[in-house]
PDB file of N, CA, C and O in Angstrom:
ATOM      1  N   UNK A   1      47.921  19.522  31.915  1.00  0.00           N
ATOM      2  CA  UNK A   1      46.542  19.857  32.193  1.00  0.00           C
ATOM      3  C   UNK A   1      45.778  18.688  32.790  1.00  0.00           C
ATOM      4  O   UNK A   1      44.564  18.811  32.957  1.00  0.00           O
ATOM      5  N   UNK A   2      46.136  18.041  32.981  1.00  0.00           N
ATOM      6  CA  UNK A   2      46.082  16.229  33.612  1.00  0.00           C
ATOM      7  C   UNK A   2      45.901  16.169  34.781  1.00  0.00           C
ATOM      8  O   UNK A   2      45.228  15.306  35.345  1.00  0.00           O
ATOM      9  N   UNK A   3      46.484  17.084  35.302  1.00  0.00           N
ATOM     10  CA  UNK A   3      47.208  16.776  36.659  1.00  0.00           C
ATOM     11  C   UNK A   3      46.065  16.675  37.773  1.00  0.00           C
ATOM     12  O   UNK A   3      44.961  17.198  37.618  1.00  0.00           O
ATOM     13  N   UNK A   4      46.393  16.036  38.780  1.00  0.00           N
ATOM     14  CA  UNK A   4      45.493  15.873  39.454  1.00  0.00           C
ATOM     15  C   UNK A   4      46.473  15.909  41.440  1.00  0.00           C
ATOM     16  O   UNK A   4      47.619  15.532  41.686  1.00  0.00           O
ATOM     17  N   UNK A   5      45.465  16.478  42.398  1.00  0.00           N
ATOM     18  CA  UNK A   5      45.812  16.953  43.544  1.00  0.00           C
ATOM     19  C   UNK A   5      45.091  15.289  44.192  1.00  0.00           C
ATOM     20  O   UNK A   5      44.833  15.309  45.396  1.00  0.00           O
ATOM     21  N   UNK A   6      44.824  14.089  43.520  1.00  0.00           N
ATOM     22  CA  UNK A   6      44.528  13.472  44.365  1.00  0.00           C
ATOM     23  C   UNK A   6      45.734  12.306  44.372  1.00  0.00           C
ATOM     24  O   UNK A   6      46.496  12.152  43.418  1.00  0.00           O
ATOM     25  N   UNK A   7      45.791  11.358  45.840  1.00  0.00           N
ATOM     26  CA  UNK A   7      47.162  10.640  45.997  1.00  0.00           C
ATOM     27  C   UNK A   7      47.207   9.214  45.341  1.00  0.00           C
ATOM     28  O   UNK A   7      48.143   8.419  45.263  1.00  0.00           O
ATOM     29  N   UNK A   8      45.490   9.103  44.744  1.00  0.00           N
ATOM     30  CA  UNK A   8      45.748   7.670  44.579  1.00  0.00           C
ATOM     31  C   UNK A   8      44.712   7.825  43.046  1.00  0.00           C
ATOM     32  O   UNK A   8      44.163   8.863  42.678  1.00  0.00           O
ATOM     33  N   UNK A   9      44.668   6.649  42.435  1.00  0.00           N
ATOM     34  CA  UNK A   9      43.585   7.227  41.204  1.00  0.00           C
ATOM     35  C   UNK A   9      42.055   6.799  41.305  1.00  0.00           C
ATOM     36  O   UNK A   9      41.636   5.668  41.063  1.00  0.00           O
ATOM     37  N   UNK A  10      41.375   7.774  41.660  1.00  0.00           N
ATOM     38  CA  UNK A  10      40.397   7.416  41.883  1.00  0.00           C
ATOM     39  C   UNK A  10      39.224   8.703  41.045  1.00  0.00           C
ATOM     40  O   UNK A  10      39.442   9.274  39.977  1.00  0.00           O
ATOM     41  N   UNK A  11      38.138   8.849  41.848  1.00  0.00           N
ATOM     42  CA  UNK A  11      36.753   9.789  40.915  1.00  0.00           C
ATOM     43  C   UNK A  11      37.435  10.938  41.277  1.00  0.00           C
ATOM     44  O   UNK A  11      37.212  11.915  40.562  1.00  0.00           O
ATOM     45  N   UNK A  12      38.272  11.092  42.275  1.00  0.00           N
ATOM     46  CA  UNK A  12      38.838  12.574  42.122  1.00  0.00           C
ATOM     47  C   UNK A  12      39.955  13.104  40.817  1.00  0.00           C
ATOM     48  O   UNK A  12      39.943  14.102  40.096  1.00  0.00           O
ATOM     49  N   UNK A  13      40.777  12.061  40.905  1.00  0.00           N
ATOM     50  CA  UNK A  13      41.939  12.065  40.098  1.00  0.00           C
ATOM     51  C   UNK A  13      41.218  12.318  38.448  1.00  0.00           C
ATOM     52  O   UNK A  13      41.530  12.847  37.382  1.00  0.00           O
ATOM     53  N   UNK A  14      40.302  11.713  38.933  1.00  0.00           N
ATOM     54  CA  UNK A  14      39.516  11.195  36.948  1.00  0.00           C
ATOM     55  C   UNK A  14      38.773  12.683  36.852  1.00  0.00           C
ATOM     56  O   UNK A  14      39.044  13.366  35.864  1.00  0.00           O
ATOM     57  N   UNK A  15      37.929  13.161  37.753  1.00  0.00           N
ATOM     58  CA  UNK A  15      37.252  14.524  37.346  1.00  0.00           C
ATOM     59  C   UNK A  15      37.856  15.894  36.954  1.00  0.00           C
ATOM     60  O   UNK A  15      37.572  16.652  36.027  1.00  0.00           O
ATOM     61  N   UNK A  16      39.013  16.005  38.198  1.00  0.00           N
ATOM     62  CA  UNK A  16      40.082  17.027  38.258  1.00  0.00           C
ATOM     63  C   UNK A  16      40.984  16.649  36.938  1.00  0.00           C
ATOM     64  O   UNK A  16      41.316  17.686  36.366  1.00  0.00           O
ATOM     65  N   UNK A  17      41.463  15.507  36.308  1.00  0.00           N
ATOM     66  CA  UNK A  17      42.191  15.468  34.960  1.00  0.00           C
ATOM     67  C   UNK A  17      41.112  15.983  33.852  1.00  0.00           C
ATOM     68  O   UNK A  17      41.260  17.014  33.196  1.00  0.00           O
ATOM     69  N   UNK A  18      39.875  14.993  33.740  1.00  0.00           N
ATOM     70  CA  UNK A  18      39.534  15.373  32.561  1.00  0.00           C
ATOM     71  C   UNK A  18      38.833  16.860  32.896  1.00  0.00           C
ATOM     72  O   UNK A  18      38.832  17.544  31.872  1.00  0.00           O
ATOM     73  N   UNK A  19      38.375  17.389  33.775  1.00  0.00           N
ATOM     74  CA  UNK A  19      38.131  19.318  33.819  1.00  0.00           C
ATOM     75  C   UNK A  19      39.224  19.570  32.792  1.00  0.00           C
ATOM     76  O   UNK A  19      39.103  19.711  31.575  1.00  0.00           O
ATOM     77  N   UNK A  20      40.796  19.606  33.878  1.00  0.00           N
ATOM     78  CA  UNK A  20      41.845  20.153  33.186  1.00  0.00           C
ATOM     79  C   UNK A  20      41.796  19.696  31.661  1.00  0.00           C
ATOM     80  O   UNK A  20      41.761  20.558  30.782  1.00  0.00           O
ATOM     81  N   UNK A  21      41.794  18.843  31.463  1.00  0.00           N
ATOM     82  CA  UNK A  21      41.876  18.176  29.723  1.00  0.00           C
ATOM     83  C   UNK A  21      40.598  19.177  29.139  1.00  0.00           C
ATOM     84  O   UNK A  21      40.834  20.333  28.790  1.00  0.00           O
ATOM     85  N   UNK A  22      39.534  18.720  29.091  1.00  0.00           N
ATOM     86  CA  UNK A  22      38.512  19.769  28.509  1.00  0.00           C
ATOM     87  C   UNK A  22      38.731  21.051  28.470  1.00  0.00           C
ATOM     88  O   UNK A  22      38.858  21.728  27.450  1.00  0.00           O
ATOM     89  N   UNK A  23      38.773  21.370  29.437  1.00  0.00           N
ATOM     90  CA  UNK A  23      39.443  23.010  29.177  1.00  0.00           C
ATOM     91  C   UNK A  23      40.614  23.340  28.504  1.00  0.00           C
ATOM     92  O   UNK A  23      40.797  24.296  27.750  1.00  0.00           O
ATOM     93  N   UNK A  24      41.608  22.227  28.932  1.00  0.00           N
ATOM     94  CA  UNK A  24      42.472  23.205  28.013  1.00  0.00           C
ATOM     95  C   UNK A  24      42.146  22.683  26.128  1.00  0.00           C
ATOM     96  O   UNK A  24      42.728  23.147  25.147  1.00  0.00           O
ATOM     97  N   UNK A  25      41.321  21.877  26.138  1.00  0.00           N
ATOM     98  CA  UNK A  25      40.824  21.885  24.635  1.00  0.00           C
ATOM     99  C   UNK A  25      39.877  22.453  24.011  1.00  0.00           C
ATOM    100  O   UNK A  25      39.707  22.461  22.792  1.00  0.00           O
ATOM    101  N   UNK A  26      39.156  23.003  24.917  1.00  0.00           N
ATOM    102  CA  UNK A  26      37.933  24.056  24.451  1.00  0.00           C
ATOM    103  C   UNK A  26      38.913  25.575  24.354  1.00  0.00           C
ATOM    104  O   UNK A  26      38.485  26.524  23.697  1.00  0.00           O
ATOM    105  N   UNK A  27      40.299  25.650  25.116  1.00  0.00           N
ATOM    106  CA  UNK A  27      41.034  26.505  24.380  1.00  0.00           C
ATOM    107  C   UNK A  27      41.637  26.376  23.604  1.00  0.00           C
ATOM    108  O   UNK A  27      42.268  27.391  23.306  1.00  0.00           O
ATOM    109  N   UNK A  28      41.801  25.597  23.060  1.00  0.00           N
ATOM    110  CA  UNK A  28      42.328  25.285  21.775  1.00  0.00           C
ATOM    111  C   UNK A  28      43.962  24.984  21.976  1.00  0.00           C
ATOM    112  O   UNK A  28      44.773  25.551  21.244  1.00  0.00           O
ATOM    113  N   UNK A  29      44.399  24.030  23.044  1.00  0.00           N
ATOM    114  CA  UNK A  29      45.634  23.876  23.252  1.00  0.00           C
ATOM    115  C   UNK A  29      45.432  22.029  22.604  1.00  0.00           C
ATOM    116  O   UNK A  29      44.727  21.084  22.960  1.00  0.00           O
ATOM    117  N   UNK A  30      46.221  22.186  21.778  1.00  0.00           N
ATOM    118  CA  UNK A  30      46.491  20.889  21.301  1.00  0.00           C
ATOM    119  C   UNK A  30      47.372  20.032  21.915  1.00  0.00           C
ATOM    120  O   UNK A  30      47.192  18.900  21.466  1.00  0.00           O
ATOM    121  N   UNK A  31      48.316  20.064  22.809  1.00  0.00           N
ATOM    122  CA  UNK A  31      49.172  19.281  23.790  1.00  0.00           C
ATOM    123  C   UNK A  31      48.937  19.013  24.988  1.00  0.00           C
ATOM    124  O   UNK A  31      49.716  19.561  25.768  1.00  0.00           O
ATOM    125  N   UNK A  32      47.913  18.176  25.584  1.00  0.00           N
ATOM    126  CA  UNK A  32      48.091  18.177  27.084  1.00  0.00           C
ATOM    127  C   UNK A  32      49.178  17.037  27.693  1.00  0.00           C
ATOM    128  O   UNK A  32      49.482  15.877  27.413  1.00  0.00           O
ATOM    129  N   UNK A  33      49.636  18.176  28.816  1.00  0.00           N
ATOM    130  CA  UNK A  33      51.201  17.165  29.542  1.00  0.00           C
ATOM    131  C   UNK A  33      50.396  16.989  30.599  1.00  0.00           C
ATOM    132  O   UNK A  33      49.341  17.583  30.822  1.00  0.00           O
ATOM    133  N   UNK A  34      51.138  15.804  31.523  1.00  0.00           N
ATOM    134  CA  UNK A  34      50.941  15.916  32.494  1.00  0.00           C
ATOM    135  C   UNK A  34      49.552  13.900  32.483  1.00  0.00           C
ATOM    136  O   UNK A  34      48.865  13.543  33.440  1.00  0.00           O
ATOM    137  N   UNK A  35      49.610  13.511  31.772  1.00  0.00           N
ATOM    138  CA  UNK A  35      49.046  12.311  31.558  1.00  0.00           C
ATOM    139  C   UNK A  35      49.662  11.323  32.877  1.00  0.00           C
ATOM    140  O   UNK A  35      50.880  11.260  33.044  1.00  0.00           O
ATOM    141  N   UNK A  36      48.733  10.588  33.758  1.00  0.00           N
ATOM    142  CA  UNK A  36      49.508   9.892  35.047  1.00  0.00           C
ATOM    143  C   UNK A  36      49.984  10.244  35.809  1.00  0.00           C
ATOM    144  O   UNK A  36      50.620   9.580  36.627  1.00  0.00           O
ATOM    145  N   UNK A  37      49.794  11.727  35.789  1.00  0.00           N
ATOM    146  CA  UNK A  37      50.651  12.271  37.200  1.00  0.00           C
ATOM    147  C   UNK A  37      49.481  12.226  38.140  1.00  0.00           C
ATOM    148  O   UNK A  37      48.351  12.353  37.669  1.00  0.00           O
ATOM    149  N   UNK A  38      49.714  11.997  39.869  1.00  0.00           N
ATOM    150  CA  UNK A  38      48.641  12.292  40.723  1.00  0.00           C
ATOM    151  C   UNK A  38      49.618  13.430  41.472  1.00  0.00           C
ATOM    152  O   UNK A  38      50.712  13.816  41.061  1.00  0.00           O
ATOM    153  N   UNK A  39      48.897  13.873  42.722  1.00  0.00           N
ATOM    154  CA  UNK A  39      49.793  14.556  44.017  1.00  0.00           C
ATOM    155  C   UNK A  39      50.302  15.301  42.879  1.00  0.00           C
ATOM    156  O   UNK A  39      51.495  15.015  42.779  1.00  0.00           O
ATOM    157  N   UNK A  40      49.986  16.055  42.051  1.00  0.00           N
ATOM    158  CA  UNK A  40      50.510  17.316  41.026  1.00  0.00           C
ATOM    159  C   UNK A  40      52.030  17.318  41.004  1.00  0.00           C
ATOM    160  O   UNK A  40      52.823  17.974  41.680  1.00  0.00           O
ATOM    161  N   UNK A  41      52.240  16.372  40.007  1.00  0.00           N
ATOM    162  CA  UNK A  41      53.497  15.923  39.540  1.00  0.00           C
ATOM    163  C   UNK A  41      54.083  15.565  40.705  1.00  0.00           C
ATOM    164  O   UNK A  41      54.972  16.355  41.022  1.00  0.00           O
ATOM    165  N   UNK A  42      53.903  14.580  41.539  1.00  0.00           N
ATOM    166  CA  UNK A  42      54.703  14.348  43.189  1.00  0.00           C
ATOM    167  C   UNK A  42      54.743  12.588  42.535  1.00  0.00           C
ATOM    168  O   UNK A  42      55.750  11.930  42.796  1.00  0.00           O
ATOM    169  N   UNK A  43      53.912  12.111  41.929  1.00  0.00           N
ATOM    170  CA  UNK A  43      53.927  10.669  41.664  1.00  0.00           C
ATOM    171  C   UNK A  43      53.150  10.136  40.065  1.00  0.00           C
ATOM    172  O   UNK A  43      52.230  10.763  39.539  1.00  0.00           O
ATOM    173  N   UNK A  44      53.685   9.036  39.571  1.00  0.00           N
ATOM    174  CA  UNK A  44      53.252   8.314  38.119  1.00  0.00           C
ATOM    175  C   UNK A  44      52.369   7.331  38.674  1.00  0.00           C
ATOM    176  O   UNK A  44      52.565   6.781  39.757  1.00  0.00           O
ATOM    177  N   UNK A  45      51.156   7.066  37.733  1.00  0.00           N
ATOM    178  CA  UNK A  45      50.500   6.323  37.729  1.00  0.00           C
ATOM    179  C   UNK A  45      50.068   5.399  36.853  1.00  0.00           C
ATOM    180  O   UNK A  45      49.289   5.907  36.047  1.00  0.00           O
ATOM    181  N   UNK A  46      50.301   3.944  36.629  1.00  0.00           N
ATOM    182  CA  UNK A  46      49.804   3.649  35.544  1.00  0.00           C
ATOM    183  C   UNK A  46      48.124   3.947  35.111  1.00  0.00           C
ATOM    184  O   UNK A  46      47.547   4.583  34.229  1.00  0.00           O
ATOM    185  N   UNK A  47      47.806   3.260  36.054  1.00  0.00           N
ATOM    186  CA  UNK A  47      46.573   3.465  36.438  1.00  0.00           C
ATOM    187  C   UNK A  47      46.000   4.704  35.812  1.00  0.00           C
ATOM    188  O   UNK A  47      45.447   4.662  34.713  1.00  0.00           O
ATOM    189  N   UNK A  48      46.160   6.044  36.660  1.00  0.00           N
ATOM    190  CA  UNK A  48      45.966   7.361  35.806  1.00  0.00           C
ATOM    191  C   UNK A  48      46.352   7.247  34.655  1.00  0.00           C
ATOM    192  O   UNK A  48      45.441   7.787  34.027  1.00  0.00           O
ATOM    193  N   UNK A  49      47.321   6.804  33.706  1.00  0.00           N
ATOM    194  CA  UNK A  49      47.818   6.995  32.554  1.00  0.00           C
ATOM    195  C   UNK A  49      46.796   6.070  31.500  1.00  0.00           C
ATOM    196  O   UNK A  49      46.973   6.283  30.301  1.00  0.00           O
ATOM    197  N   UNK A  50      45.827   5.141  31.850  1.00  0.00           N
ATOM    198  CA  UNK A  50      45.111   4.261  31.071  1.00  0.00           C
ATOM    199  C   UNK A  50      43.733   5.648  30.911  1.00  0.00           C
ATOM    200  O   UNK A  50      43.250   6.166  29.904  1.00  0.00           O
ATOM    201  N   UNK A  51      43.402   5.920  32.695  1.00  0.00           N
ATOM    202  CA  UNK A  51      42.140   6.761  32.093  1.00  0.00           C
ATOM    203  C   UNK A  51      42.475   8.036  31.838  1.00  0.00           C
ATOM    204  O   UNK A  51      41.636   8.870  31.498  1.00  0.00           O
ATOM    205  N   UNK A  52      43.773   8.304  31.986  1.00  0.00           N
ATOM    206  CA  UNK A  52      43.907   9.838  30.630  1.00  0.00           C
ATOM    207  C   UNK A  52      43.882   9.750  29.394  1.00  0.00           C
ATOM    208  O   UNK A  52      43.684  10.659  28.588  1.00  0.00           O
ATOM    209  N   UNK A  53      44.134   8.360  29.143  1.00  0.00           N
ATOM    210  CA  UNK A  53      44.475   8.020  27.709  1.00  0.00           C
ATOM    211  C   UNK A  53      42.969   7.890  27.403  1.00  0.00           C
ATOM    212  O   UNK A  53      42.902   7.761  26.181  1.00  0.00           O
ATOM    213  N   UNK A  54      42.071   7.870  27.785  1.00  0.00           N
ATOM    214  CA  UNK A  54      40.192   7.482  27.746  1.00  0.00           C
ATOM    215  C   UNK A  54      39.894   9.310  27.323  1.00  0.00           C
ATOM    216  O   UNK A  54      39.314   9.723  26.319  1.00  0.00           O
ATOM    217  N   UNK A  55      40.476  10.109  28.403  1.00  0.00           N
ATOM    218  CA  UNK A  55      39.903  11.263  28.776  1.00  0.00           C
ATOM    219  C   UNK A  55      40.432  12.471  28.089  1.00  0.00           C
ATOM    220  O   UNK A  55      40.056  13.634  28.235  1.00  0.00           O
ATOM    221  N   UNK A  56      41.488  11.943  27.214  1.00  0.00           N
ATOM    222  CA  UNK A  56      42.355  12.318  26.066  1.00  0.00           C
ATOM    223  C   UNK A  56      41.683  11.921  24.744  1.00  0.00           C
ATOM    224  O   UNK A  56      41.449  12.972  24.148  1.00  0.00           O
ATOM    225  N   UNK A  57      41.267  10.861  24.020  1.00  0.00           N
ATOM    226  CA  UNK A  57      40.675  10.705  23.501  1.00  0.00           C
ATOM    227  C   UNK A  57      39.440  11.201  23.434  1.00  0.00           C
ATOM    228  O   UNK A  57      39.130  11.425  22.264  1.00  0.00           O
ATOM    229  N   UNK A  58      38.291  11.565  24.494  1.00  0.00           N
ATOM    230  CA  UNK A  58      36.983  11.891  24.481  1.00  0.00           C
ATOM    231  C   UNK A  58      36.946  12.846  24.229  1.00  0.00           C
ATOM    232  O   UNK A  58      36.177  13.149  23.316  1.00  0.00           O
ATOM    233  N   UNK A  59      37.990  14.213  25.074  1.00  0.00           N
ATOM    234  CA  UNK A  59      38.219  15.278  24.361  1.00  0.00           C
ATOM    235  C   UNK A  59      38.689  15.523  23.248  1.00  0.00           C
ATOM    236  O   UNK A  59      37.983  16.414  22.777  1.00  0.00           O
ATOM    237  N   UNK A  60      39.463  15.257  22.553  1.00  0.00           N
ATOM    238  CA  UNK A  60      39.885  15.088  21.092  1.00  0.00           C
ATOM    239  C   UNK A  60      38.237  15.310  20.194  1.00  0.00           C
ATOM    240  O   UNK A  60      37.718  16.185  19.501  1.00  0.00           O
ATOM    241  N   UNK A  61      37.905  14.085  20.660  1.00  0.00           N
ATOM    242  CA  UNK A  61      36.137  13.361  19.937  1.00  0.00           C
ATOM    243  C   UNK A  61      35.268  15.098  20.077  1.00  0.00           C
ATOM    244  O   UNK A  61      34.556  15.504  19.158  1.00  0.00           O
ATOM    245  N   UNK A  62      35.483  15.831  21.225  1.00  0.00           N
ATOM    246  CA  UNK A  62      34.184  16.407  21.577  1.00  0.00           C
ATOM    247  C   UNK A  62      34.861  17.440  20.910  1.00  0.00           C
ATOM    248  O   UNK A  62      34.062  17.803  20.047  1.00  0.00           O
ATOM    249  N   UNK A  63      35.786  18.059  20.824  1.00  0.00           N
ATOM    250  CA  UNK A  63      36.364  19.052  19.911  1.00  0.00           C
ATOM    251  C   UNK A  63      36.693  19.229  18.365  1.00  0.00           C
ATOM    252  O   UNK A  63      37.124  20.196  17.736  1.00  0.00           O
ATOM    253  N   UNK A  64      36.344  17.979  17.997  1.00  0.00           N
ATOM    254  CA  UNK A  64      35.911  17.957  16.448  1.00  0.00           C
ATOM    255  C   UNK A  64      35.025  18.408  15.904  1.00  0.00           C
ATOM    256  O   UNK A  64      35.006  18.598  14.687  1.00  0.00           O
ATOM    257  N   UNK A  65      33.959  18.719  16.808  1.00  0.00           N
ATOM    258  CA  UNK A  65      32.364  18.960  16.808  1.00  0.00           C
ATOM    259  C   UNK A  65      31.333  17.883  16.040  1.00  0.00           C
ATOM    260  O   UNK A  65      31.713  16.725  15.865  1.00  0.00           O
ATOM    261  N   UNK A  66      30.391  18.196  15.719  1.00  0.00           N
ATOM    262  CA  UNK A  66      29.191  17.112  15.025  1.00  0.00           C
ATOM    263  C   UNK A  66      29.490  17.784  13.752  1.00  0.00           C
ATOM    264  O   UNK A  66      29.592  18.990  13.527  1.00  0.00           O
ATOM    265  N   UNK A  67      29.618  16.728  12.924  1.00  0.00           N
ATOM    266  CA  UNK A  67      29.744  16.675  11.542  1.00  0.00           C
ATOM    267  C   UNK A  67      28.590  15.789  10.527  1.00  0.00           C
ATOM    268  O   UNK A  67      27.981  14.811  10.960  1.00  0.00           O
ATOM    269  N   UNK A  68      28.441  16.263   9.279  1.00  0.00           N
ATOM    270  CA  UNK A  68      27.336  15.726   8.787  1.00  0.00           C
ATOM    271  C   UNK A  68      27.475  14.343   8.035  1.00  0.00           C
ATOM    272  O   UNK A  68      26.480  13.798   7.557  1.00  0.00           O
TER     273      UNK A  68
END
């Protein structure tokens, strides 16, 4: 759900992952694959793989909800 259609990591790569990430956690999918991939699984990124690991975490955070 990571995945991203852009070639290098940039505000595209980062918006198009975390969409995919949020969504698939507001459905209630607890596994997202696909962390560092750009060019939709065509290439690894470290780069991508630091801010999925950001954009993985935030969603996690926002799907806990507010607690008292």
């Amino acid at each position: 759900m990571n995945l991203s259609d852009s070639k290098v990591p940039d505000a595209q790569a980062g918006f198009e992952g975390g969409m995919g990430a949020l969504l698939a956690g507001l459905a209630g999918i607890n596994m997202i694959a696909g962390p560092g991939m750009l060019d939709f699984e065509s290439t690894q990124s470290f780069e991508k793989l630091i801010i999925d690991n950001e954009i993985a975490g935030m969603v996690k955070r926002f799907t806990q909800g507010i607690t008292d």
